[in-house]
N, C-alpha and C positions, 0 to 999 in steps of 0.2 A: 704401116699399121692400118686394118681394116674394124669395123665394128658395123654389123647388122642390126637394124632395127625390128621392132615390133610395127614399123607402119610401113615397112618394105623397103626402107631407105637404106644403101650402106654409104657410109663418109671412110674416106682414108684420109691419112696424114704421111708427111714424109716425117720419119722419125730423125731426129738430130738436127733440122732446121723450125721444127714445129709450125710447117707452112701444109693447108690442107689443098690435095690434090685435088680429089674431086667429090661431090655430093651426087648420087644416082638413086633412081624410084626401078628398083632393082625386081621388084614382086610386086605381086596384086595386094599381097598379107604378107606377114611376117617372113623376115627374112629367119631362117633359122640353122645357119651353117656356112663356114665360111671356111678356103684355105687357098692358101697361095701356092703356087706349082715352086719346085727346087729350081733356085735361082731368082724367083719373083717376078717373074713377068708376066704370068696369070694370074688370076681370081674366080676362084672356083664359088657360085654362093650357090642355096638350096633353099625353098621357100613352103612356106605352109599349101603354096598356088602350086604345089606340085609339079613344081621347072627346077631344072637347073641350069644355070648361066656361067658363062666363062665370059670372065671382062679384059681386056688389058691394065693391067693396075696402074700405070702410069696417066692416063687418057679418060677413066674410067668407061671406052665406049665397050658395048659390048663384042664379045668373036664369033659364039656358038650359042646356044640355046638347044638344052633336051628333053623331050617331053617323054614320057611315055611310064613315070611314074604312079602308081594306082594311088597313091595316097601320099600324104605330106612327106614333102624330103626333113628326115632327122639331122643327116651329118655327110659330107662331102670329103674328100680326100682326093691329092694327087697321086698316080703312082711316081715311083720314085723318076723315073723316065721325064715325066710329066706328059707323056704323049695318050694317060689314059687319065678319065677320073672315075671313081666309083662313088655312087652314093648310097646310103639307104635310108629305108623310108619307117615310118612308123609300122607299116604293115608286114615288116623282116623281109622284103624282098631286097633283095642288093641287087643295084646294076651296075656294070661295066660299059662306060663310055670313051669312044676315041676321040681325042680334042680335034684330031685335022681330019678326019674323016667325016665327022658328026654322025657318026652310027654307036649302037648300043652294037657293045660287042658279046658280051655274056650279061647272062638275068638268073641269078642265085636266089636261092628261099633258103632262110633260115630255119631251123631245126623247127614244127609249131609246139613241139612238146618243148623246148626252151620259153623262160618268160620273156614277153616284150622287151626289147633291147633299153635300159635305161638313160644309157649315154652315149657320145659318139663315136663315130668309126673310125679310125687314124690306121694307117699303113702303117709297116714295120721301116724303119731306117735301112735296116740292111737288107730288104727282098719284098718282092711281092706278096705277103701276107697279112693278114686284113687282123687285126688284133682289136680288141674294146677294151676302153678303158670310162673308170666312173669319173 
């Protein structure tokens, strides 16, 4: 289990032994988005500092680091693969990032005639489809 902070910090726990893995100064500001690749070997977070970082979650050190966001990361997501992550940002742009490569593979705009996105972005279970849920 992960939890981001408001002062850039995220703490995980291993759950079932309630022993804490690691404490990390993960952002400059707020962390604001968190998610673990399928199977949990990643940590995907998203920060108000406009980065996205992939950590090892066991180690807490970090893998990658992506920059190229215009404005605060809202919500982070693995694909189901775990070999992409997508984030978006307050500014309805979504990108597509590749974990082993560290390139931005696609950069999506949100419709602007839709309202600001109010909550986060979560992949689908069963396919590559980007769904919002409040």
């Amino acid at each position: 289990m992960a939890v981001g902070y408001s002062d850039g910090t995220i703490h995980a726990w291993e759950l079932g032994k309630d022993a804490k893995l690691f404490t990390i100064q993960a952002h400059m500001s707020q962390c604001s988005s968190l998610a673990f690749s399928p199977g949990g070997r990643l940590l995907a977070s998203g920060g108000l500092d406009r980065v996205v970082k992939v950590w090892d979650s066991t180690t807490g050190l970090e893998v990658r680091a992506f920059r190229g966001n215009s404005n605060s990361v809202q919500a982070v997501a693995f694909q189901q693969r775990g070999d992409r992550v997508v984030t978006m940002g307050v500014d309805r742009k979504i990108h597509i990032w590749e974990t082993n490569s560290h390139q931005r593979c696609r950069k999506l705009y949100n419709n602007p005639d839709q309202p600001n996105p109010s909550g986060p972005a979560e992949l689908a279970s069963d396919g590559p489809f980007l769904e919002k849920w409040n």
